[in-house]
VOPAGU-2260 file (C-alpha; in pm, 1 decimal, decimal comma):
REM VOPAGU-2260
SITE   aa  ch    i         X         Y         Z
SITE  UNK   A    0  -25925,8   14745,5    9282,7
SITE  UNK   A    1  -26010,4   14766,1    9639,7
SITE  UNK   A    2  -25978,9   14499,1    9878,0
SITE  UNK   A    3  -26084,5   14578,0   10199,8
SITE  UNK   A    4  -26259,8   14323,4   10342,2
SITE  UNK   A    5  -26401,6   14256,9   10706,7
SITE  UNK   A    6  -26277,0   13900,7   10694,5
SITE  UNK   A    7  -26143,0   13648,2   10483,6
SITE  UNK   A    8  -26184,9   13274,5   10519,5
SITE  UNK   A    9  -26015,9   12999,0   10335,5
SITE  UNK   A   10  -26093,7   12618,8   10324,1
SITE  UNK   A   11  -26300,3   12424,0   10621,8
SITE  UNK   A   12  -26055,2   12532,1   10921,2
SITE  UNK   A   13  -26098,2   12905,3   10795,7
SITE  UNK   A   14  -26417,2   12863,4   10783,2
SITE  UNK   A   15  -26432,8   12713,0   11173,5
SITE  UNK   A   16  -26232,8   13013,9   11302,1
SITE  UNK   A   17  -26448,0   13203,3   11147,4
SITE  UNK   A   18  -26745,8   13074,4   11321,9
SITE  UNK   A   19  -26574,5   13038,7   11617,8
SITE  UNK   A   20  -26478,7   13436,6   11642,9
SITE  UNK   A   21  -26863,3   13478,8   11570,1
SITE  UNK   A   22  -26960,5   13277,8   11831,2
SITE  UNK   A   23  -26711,8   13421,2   12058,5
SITE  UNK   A   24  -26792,5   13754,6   11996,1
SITE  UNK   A   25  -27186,0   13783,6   11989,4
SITE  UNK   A   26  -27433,4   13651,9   12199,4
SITE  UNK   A   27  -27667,9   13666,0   11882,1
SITE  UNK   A   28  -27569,6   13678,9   11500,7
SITE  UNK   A   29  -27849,9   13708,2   11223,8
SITE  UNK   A   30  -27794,2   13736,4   10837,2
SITE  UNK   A   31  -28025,9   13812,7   10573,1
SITE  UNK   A   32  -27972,9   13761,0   10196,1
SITE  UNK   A   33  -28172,1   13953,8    9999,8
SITE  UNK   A   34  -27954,6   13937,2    9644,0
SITE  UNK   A   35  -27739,9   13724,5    9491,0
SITE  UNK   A   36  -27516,6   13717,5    9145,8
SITE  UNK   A   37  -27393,8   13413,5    8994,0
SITE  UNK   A   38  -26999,9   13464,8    8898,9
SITE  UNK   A   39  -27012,4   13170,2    8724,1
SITE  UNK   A   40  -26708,5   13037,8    9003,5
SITE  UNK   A   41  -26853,9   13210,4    9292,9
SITE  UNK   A   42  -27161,4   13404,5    9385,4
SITE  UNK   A   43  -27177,0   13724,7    9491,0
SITE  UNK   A   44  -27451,6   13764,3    9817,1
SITE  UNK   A   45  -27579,4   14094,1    9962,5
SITE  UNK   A   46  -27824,6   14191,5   10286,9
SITE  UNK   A   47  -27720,7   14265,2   10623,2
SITE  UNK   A   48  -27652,3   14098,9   10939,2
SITE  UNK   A   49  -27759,4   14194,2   11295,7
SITE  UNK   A   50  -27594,5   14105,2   11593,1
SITE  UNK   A   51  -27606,3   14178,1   11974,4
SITE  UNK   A   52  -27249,9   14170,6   12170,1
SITE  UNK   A   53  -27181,1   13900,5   12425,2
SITE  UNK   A   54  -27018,9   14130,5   12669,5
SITE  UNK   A   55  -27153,6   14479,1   12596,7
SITE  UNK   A   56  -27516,9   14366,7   12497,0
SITE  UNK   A   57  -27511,8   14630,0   12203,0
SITE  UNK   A   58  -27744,2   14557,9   11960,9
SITE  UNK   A   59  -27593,0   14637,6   11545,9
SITE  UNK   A   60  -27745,5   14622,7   11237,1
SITE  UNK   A   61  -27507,2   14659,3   10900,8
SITE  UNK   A   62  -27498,4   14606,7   10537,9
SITE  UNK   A   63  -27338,3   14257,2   10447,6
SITE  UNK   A   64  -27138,6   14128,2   10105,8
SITE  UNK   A   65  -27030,3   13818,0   10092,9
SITE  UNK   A   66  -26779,8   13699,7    9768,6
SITE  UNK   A   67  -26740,7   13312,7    9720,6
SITE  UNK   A   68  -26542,8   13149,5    9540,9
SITE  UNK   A   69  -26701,5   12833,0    9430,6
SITE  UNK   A   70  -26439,3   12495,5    9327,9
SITE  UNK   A   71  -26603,5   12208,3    9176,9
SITE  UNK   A   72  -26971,1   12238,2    9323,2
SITE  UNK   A   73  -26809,5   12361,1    9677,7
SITE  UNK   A   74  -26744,1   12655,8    9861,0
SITE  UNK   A   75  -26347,4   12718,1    9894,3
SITE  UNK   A   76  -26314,2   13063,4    9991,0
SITE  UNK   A   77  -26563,2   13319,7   10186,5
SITE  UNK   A   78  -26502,5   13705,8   10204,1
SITE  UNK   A   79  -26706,3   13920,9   10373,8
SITE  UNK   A   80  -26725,3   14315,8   10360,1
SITE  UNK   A   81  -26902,0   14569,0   10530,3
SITE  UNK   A   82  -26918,7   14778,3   10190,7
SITE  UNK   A   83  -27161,8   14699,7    9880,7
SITE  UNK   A   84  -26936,1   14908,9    9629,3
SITE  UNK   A   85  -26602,9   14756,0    9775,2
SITE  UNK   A   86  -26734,4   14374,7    9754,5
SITE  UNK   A   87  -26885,0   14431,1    9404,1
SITE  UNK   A   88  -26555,1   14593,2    9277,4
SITE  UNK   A   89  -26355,0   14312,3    9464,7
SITE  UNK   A   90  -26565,1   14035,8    9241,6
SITE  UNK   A   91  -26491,3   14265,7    8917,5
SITE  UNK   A   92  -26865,6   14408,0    8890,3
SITE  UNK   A   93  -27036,2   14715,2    8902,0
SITE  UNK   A   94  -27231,4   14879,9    9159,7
């Protein structure tokens, strides 16, 4: 099982730093769900995010995955990867 994932956040501070390294990184961040897939204890949701760089300016567009894990109605662990195969083989389903 593969798992490569962009990045990995656990609990509320994980989540912060996460946002924080966002923020601190691009000027502009924009995500876009366009699936999602009930685990049952997490949810499985795919689209893409685009973002523009706070120093360079550059302007990307690429295909998001993001696995939850889900803990008695809330949200304990995020991952996010960069590959729709990868992410759907790291929550034990099939392309």
């Amino acid at each position: 099982m593969s798992t490569r994932c962009w990045t990995s956040s656990r609990g509320h501070n994980g989540v912060r730093r996460m946002l924080r390294d966002l923020n601190e990184t691009f000027a502009e961040v924009q995500i876009e769900m366009s699936e999602f897939r009930d685990l049952g204890d997490g949810l499985v949701a795919i689209g893409r995010t685009r973002n523009r760089g706070k120093a360079s300016g550059v302007e990307t567009e690429t295909p998001l995955v993001l696995v939850t894990e889900i803990r008695d109605g809330k949200t304990i662990s995020i991952r996010a990867y960069l590959d729709r195969e990868e992410a759907l083989e790291a929550a034990g389903l099939s392309a």
